[in-house]
PDB file of N, H, CA, C and O in Angstrom:
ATOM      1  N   UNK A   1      80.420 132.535 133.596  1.00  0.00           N
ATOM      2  CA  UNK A   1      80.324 131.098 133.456  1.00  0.00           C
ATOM      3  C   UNK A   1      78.852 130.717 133.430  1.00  0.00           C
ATOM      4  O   UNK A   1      78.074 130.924 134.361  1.00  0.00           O
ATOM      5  N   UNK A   2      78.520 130.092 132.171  1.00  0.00           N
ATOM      6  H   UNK A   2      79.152 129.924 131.415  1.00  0.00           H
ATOM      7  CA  UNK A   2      77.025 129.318 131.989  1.00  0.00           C
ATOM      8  C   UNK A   2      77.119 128.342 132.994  1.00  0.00           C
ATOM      9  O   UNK A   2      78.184 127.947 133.469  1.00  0.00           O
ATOM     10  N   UNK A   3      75.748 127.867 133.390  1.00  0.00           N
ATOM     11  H   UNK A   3      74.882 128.188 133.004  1.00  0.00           H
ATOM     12  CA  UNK A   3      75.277 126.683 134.059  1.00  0.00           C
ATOM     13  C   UNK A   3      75.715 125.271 133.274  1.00  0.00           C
ATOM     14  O   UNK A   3      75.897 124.278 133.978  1.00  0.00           O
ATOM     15  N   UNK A   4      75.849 125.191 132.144  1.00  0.00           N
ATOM     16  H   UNK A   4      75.701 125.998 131.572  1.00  0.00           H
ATOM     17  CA  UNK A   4      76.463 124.062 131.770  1.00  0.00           C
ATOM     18  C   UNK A   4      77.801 124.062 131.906  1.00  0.00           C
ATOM     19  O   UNK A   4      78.342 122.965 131.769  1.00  0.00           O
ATOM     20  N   UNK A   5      78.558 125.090 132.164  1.00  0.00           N
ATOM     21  H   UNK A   5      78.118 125.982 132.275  1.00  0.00           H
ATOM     22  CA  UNK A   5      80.110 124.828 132.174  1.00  0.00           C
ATOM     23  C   UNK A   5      80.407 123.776 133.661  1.00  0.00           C
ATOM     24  O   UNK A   5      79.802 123.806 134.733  1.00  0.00           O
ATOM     25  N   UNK A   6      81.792 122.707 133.147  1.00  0.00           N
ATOM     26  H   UNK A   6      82.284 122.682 132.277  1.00  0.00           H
ATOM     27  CA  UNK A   6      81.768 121.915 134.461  1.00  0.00           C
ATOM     28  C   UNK A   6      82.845 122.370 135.256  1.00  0.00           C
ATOM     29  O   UNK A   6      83.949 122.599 134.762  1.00  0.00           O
ATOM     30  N   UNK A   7      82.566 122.531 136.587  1.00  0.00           N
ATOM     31  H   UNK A   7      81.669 122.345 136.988  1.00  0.00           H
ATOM     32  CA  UNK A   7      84.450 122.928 136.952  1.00  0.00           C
ATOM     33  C   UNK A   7      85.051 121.745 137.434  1.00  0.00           C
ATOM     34  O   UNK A   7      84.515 120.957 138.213  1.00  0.00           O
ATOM     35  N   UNK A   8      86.308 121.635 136.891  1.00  0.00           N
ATOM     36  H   UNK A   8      86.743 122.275 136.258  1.00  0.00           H
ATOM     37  CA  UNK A   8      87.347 120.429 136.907  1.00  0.00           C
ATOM     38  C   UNK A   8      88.596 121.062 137.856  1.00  0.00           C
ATOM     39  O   UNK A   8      88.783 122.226 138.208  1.00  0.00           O
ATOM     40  N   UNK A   9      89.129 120.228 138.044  1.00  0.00           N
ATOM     41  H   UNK A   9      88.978 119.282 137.758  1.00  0.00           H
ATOM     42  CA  UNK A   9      90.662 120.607 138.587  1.00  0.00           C
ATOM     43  C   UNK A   9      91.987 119.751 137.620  1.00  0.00           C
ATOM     44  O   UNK A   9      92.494 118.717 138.057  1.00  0.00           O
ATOM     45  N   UNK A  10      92.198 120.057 136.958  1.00  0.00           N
ATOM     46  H   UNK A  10      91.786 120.896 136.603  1.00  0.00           H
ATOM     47  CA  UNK A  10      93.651 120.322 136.253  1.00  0.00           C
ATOM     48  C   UNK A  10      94.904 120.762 136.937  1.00  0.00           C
ATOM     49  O   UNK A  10      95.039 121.553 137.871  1.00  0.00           O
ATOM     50  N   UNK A  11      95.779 120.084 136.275  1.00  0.00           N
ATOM     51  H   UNK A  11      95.669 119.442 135.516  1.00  0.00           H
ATOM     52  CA  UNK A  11      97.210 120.212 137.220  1.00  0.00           C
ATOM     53  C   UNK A  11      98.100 121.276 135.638  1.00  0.00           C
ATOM     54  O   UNK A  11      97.782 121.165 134.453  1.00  0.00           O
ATOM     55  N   UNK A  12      98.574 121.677 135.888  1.00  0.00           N
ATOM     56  H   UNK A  12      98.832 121.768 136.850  1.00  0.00           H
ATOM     57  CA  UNK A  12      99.446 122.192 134.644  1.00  0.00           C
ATOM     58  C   UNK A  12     100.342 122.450 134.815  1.00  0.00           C
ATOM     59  O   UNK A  12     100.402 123.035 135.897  1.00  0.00           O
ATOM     60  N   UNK A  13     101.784 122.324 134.073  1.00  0.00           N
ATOM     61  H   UNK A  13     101.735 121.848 133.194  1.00  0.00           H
ATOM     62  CA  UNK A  13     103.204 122.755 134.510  1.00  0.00           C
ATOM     63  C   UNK A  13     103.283 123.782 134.404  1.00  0.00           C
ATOM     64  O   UNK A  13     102.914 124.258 133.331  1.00  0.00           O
ATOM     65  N   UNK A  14     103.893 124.825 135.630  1.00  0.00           N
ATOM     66  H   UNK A  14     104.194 124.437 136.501  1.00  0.00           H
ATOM     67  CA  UNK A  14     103.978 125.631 135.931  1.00  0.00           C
ATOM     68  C   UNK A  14     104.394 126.753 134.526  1.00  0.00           C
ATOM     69  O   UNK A  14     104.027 127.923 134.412  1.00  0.00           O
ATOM     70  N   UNK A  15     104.996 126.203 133.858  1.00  0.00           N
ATOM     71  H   UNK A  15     105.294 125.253 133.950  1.00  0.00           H
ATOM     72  CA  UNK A  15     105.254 127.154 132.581  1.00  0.00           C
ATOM     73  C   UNK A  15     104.320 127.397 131.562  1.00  0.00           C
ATOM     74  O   UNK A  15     104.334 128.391 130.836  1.00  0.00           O
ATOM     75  N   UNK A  16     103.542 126.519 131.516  1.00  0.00           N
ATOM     76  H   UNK A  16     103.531 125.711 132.106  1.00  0.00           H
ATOM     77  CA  UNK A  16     102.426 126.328 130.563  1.00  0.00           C
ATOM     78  C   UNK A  16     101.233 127.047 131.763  1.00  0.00           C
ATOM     79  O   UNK A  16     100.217 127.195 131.083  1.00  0.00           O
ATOM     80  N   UNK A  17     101.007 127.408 132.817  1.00  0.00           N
ATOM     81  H   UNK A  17     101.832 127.288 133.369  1.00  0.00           H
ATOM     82  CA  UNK A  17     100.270 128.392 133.652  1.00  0.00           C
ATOM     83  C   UNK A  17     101.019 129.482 133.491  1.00  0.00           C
ATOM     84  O   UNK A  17     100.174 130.378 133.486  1.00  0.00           O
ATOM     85  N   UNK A  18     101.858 129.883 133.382  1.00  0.00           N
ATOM     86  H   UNK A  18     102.544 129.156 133.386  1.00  0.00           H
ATOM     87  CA  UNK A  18     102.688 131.383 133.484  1.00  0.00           C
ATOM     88  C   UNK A  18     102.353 131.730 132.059  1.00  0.00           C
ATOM     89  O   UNK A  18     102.076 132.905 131.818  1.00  0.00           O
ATOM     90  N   UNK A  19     102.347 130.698 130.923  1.00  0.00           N
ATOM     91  H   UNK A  19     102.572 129.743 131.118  1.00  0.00           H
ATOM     92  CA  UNK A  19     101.997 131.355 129.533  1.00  0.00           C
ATOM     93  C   UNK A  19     100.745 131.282 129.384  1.00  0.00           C
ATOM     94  O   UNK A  19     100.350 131.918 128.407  1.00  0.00           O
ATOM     95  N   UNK A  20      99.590 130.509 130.239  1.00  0.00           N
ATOM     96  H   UNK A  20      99.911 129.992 131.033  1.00  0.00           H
ATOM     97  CA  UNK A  20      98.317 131.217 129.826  1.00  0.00           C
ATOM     98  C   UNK A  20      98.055 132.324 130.529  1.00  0.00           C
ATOM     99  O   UNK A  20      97.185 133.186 130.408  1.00  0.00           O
ATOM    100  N   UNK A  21      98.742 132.207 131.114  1.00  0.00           N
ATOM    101  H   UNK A  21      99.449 131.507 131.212  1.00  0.00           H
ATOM    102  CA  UNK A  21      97.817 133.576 132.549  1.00  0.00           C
ATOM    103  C   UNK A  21      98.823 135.075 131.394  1.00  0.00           C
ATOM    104  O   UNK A  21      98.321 136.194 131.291  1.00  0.00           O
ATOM    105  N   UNK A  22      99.654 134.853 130.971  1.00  0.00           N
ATOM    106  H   UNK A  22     100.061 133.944 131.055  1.00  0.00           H
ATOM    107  CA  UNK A  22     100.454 135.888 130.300  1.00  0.00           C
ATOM    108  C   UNK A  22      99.404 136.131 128.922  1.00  0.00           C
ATOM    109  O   UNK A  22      99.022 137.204 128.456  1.00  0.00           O
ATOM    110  N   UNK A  23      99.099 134.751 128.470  1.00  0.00           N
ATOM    111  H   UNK A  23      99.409 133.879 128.849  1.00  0.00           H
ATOM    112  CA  UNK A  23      97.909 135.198 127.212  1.00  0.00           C
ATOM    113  C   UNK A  23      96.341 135.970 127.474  1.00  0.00           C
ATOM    114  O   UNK A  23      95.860 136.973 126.947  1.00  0.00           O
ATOM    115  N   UNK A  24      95.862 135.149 128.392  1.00  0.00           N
ATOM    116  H   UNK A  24      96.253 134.334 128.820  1.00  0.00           H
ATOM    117  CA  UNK A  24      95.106 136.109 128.868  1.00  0.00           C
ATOM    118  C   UNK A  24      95.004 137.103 129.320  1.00  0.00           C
ATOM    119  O   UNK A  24      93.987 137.744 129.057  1.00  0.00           O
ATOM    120  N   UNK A  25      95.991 137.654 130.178  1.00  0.00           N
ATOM    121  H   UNK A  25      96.817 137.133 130.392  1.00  0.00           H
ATOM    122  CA  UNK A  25      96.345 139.114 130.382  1.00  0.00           C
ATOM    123  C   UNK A  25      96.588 140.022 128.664  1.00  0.00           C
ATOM    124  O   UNK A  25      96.354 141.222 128.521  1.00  0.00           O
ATOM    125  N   UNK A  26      96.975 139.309 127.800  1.00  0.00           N
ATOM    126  H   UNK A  26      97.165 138.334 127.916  1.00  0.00           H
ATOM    127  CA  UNK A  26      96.951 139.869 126.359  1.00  0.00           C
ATOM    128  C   UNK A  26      95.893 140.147 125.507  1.00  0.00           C
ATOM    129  O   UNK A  26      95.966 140.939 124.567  1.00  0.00           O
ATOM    130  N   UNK A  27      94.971 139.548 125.801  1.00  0.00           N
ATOM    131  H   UNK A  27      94.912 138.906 126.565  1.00  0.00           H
ATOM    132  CA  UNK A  27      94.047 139.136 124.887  1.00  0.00           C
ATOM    133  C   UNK A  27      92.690 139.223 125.768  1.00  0.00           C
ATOM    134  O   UNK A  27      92.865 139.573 126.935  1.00  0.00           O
ATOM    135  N   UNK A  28      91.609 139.003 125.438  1.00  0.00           N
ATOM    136  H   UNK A  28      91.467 138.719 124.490  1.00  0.00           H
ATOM    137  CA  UNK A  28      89.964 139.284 126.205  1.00  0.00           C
ATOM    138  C   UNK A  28      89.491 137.791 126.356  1.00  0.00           C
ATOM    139  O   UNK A  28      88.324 137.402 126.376  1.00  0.00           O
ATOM    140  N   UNK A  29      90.374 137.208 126.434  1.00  0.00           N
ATOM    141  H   UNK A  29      91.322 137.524 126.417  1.00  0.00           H
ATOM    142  CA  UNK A  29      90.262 135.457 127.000  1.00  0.00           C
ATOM    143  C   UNK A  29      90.484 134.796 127.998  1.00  0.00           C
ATOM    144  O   UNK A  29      91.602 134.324 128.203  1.00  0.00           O
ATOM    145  N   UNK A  30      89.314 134.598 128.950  1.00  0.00           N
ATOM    146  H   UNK A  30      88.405 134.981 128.783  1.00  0.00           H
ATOM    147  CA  UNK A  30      89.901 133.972 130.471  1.00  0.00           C
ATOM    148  C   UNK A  30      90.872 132.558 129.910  1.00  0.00           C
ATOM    149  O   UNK A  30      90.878 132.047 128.790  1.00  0.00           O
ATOM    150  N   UNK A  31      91.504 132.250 130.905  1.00  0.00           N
ATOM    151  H   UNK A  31      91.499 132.665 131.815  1.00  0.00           H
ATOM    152  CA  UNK A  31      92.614 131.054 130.772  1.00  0.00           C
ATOM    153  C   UNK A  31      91.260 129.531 130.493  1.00  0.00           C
ATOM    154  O   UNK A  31      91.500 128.423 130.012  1.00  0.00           O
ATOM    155  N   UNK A  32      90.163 129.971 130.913  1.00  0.00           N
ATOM    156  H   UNK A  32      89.968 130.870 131.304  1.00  0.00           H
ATOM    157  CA  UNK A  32      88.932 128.992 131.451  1.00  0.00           C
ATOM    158  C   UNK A  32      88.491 128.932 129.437  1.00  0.00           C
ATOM    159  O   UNK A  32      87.970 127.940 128.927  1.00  0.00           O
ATOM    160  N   UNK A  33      88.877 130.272 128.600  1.00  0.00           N
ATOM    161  H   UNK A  33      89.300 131.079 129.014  1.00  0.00           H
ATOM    162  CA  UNK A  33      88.214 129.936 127.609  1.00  0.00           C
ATOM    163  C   UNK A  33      89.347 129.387 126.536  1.00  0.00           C
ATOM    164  O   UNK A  33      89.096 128.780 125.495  1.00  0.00           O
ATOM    165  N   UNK A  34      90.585 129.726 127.012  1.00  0.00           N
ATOM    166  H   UNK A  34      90.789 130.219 127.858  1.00  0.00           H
ATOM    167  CA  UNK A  34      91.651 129.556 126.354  1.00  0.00           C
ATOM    168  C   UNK A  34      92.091 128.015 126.021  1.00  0.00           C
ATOM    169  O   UNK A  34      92.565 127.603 124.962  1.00  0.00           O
ATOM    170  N   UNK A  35      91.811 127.286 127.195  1.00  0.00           N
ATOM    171  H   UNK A  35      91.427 127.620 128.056  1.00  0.00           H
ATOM    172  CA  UNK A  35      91.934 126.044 127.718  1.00  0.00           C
ATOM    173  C   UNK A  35      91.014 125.160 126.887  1.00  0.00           C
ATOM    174  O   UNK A  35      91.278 124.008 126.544  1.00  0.00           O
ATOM    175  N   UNK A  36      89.580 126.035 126.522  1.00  0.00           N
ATOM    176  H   UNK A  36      89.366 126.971 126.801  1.00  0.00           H
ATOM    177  CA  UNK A  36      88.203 125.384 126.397  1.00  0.00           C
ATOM    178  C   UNK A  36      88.857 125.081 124.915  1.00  0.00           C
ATOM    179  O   UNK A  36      88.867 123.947 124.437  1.00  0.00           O
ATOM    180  N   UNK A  37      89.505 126.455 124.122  1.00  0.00           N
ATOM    181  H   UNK A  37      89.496 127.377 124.510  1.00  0.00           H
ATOM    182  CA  UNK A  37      89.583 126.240 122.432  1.00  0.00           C
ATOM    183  C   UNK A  37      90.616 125.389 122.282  1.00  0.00           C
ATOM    184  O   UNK A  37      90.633 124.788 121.208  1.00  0.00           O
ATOM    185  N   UNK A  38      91.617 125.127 123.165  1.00  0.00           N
ATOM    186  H   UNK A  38      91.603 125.616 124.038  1.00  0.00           H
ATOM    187  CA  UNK A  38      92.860 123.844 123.234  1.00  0.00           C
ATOM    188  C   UNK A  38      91.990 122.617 122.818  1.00  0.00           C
ATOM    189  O   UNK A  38      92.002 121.970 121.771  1.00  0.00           O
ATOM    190  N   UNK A  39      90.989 122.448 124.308  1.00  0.00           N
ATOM    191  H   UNK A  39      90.979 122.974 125.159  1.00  0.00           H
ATOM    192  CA  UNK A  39      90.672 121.393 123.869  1.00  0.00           C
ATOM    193  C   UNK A  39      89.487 121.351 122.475  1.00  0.00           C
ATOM    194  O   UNK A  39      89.822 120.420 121.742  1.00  0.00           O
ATOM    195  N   UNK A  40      88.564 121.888 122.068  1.00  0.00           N
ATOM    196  H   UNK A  40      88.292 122.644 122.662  1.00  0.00           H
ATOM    197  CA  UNK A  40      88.238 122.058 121.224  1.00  0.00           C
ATOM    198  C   UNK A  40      89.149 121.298 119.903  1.00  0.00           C
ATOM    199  O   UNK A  40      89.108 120.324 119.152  1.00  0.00           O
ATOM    200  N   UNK A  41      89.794 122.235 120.156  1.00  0.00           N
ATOM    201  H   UNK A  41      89.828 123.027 120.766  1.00  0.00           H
ATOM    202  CA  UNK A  41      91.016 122.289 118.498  1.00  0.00           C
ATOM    203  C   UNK A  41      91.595 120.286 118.258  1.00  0.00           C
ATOM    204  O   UNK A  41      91.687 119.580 117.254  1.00  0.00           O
ATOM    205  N   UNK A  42      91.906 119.976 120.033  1.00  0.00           N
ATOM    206  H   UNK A  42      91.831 120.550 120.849  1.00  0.00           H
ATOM    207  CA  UNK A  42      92.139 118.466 119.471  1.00  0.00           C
ATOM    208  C   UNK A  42      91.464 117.603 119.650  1.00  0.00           C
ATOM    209  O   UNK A  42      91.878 116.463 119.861  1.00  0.00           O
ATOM    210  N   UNK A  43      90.192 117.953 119.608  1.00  0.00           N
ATOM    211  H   UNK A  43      89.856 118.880 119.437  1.00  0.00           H
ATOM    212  CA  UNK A  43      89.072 116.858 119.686  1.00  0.00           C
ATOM    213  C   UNK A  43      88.732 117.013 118.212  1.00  0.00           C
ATOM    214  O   UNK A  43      88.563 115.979 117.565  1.00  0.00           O
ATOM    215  N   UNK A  44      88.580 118.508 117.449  1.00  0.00           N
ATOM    216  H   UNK A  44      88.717 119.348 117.974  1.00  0.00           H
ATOM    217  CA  UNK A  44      88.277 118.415 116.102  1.00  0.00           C
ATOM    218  C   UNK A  44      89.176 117.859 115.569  1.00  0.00           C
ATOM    219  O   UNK A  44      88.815 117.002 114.763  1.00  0.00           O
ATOM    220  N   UNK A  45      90.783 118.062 115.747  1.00  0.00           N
ATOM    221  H   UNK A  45      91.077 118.758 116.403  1.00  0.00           H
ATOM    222  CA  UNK A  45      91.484 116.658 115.285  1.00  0.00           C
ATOM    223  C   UNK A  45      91.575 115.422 115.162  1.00  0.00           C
ATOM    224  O   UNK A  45      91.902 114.828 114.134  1.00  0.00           O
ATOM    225  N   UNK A  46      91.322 115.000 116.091  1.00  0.00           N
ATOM    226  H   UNK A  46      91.057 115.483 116.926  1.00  0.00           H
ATOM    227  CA  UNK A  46      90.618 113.582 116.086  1.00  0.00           C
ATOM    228  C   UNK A  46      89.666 113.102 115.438  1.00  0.00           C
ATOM    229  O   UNK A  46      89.709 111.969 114.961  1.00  0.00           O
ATOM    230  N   UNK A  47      88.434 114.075 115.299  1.00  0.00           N
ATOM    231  H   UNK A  47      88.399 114.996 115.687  1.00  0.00           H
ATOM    232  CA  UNK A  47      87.421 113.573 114.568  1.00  0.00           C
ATOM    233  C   UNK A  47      87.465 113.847 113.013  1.00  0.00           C
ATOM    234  O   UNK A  47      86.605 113.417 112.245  1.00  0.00           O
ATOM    235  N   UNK A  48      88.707 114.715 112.570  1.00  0.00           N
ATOM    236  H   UNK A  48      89.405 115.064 113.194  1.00  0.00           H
ATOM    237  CA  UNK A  48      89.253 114.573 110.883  1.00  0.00           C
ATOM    238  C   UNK A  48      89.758 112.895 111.059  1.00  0.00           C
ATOM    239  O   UNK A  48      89.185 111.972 110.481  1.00  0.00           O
ATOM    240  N   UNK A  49      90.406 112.802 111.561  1.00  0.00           N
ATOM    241  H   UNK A  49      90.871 113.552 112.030  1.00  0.00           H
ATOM    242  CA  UNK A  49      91.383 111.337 112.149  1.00  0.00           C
ATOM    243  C   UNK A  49      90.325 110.158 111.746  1.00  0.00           C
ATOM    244  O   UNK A  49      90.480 109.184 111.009  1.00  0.00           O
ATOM    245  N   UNK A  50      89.069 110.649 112.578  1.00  0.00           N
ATOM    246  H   UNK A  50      88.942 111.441 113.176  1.00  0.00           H
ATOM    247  CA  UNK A  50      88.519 109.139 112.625  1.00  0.00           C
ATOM    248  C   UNK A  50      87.236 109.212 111.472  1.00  0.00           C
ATOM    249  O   UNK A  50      86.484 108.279 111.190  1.00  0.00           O
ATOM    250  N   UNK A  51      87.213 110.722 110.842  1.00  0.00           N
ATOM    251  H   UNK A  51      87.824 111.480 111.071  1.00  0.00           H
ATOM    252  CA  UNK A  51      86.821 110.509 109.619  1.00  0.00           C
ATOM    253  C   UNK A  51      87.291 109.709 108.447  1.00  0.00           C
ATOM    254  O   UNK A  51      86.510 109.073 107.738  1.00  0.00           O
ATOM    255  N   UNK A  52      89.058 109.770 108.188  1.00  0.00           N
ATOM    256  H   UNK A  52      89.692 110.287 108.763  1.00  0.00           H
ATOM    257  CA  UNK A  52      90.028 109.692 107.470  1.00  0.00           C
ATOM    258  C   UNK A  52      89.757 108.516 107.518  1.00  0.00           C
ATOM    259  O   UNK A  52      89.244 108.014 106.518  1.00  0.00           O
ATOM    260  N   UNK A  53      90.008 107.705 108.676  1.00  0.00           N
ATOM    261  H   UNK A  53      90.425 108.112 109.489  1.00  0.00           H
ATOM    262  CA  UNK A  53      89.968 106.094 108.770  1.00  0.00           C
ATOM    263  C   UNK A  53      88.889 105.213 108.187  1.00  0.00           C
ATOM    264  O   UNK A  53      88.974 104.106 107.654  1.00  0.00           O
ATOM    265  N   UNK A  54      87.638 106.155 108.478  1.00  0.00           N
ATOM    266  H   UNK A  54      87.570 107.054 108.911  1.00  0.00           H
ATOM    267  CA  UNK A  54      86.234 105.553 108.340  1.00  0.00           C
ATOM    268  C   UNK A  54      85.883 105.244 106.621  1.00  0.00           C
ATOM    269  O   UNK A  54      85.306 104.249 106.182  1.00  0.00           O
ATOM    270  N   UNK A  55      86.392 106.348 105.872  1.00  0.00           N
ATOM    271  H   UNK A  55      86.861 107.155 106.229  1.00  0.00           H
ATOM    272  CA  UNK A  55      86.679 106.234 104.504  1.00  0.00           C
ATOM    273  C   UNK A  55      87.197 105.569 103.817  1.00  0.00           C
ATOM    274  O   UNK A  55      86.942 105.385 102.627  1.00  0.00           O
ATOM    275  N   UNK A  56      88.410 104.869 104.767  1.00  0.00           N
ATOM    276  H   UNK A  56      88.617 105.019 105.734  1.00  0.00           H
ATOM    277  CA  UNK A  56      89.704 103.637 104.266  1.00  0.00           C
ATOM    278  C   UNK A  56      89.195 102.336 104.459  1.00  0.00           C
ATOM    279  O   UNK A  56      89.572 101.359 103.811  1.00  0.00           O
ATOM    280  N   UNK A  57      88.276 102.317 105.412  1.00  0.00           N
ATOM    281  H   UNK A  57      87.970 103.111 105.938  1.00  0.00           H
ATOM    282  CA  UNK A  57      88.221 100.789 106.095  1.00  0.00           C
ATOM    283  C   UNK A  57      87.562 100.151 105.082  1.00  0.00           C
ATOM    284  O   UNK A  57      87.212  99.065 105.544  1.00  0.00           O
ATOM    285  N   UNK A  58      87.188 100.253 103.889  1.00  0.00           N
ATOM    286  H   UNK A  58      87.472 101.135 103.513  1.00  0.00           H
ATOM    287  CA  UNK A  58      87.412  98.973 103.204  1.00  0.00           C
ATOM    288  C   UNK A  58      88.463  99.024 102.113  1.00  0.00           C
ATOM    289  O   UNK A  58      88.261  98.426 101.056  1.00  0.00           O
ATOM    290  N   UNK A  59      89.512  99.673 102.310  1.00  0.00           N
ATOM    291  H   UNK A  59      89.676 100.159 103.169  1.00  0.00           H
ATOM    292  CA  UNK A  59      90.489  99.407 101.298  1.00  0.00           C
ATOM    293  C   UNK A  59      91.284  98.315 102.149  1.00  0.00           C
ATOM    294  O   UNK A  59      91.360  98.190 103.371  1.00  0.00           O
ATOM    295  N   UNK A  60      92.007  97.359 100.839  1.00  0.00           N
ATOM    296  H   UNK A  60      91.946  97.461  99.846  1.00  0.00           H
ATOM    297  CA  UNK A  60      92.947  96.078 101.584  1.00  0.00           C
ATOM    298  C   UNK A  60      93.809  96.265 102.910  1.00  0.00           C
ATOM    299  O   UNK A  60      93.985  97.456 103.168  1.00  0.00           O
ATOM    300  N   UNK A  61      94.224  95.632 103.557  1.00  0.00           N
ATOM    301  H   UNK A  61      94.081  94.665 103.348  1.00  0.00           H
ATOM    302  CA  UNK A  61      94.773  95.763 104.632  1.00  0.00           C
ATOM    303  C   UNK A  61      96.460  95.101 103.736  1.00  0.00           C
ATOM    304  O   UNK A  61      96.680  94.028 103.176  1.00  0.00           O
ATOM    305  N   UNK A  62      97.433  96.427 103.986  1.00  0.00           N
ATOM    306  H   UNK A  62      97.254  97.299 104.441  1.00  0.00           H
ATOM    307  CA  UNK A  62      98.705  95.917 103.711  1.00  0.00           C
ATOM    308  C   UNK A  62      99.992  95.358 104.605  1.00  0.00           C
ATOM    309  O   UNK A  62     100.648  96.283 105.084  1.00  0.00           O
ATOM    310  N   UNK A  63     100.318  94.475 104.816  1.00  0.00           N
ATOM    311  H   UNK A  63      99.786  93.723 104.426  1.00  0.00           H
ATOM    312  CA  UNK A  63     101.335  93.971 105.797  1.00  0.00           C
ATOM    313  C   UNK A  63     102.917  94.986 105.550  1.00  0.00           C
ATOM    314  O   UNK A  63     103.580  94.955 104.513  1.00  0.00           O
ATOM    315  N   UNK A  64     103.224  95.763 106.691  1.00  0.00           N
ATOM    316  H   UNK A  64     102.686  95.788 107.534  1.00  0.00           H
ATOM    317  CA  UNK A  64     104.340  96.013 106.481  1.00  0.00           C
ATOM    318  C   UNK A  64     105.560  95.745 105.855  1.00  0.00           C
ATOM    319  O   UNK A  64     106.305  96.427 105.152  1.00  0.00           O
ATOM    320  N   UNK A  65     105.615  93.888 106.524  1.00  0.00           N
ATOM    321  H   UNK A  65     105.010  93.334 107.095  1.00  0.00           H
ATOM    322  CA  UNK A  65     106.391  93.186 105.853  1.00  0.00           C
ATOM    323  C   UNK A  65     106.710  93.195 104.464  1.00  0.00           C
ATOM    324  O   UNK A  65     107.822  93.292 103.946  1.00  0.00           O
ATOM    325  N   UNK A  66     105.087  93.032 103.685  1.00  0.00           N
ATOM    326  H   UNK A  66     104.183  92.954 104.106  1.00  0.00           H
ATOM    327  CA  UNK A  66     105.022  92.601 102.300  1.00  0.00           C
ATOM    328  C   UNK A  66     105.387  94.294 101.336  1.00  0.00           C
ATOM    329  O   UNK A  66     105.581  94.454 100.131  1.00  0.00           O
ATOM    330  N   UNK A  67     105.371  94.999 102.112  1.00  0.00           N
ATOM    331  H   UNK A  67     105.213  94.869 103.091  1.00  0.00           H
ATOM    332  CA  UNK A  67     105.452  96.462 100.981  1.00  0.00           C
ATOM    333  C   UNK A  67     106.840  96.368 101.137  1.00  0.00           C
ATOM    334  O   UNK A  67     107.625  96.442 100.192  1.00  0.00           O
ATOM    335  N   UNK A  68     107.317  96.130 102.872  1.00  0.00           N
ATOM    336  H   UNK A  68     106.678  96.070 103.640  1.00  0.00           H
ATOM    337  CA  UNK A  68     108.809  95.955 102.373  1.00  0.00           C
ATOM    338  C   UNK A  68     109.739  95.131 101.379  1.00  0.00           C
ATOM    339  O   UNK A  68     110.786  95.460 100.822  1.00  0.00           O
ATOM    340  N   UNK A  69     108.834  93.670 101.332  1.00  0.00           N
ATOM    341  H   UNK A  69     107.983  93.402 101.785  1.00  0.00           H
ATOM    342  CA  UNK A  69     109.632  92.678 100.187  1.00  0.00           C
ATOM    343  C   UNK A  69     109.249  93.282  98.701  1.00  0.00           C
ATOM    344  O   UNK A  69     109.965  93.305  97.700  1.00  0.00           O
ATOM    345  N   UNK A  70     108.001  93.728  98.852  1.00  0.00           N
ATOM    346  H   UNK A  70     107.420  93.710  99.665  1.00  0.00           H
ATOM    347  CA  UNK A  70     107.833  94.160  97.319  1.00  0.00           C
ATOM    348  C   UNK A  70     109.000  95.554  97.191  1.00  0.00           C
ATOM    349  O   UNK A  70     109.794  95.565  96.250  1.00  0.00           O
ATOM    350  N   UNK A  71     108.998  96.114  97.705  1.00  0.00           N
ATOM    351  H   UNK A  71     108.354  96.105  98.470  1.00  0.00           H
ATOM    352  CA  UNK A  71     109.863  97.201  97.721  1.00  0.00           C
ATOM    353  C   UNK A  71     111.139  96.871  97.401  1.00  0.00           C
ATOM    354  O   UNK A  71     111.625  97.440  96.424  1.00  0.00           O
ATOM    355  N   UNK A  72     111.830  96.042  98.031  1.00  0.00           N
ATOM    356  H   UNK A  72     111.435  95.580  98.825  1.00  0.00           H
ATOM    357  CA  UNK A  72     112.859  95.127  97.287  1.00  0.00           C
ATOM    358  C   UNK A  72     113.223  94.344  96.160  1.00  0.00           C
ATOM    359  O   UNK A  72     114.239  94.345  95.464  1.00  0.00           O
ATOM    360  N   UNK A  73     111.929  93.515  96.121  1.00  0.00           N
ATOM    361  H   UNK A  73     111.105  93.514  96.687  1.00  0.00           H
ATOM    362  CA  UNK A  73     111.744  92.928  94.996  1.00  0.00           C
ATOM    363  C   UNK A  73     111.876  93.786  93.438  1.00  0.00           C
ATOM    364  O   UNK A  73     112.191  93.327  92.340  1.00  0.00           O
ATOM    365  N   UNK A  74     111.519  95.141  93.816  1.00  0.00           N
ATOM    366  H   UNK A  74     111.263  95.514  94.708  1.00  0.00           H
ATOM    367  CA  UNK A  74     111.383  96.228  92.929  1.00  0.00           C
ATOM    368  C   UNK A  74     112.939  97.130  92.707  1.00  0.00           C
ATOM    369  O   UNK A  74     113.267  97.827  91.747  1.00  0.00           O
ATOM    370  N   UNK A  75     113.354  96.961  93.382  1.00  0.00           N
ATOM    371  H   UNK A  75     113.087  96.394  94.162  1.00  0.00           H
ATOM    372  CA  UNK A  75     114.776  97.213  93.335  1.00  0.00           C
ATOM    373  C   UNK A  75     115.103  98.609  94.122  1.00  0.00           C
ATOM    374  O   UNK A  75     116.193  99.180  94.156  1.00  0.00           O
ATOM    375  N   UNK A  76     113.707  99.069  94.836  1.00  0.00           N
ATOM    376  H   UNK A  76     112.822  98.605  94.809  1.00  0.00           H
ATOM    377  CA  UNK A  76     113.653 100.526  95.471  1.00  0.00           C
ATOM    378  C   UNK A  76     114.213 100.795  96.827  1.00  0.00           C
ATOM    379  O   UNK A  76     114.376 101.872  97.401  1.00  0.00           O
ATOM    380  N   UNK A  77     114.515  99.356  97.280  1.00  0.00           N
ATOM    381  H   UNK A  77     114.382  98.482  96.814  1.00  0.00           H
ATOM    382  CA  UNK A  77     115.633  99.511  98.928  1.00  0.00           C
ATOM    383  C   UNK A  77     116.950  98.836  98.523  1.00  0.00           C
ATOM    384  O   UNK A  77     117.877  98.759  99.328  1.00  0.00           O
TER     385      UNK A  77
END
């Protein structure tokens, strides 16, 4: 463990601890790094997410409502 790593306390359901401690016993990955690429993986999700959005925000804003009447209006519901 580097000097920048922080130690936290986490609660985890007991099944989801029995399957990391089982992965790490598999693999050359403490549960400490296993945990680290979890979170990793959905923070880089998020930031596709709030890329995606950042690209849209000036296209029109559509009312649910109105795609539904046009949708009707169109003969497609």
């Amino acid at each position: 463990m580097t000097g920048s790593n922080k130690r936290v306390t986490i609660y985890l359901k007991p099944e989801f601890h029995r399957a990391l401690k089982v992965k790490a016993a598999e693999t050359e990955y403490s549960i400490s790094d296993l945990v680290n690429s979890a979170v990793k993986r959905a923070l880089l999700e998020d930031a596709v997410d709030l890329e995606a959005f950042e690209k849209r925000a000036g296209e029109p804003l559509l009312a649910f409502e109105d795609v539904v009447r046009d949708l009707k209006r169109h003969g497609k519901l």
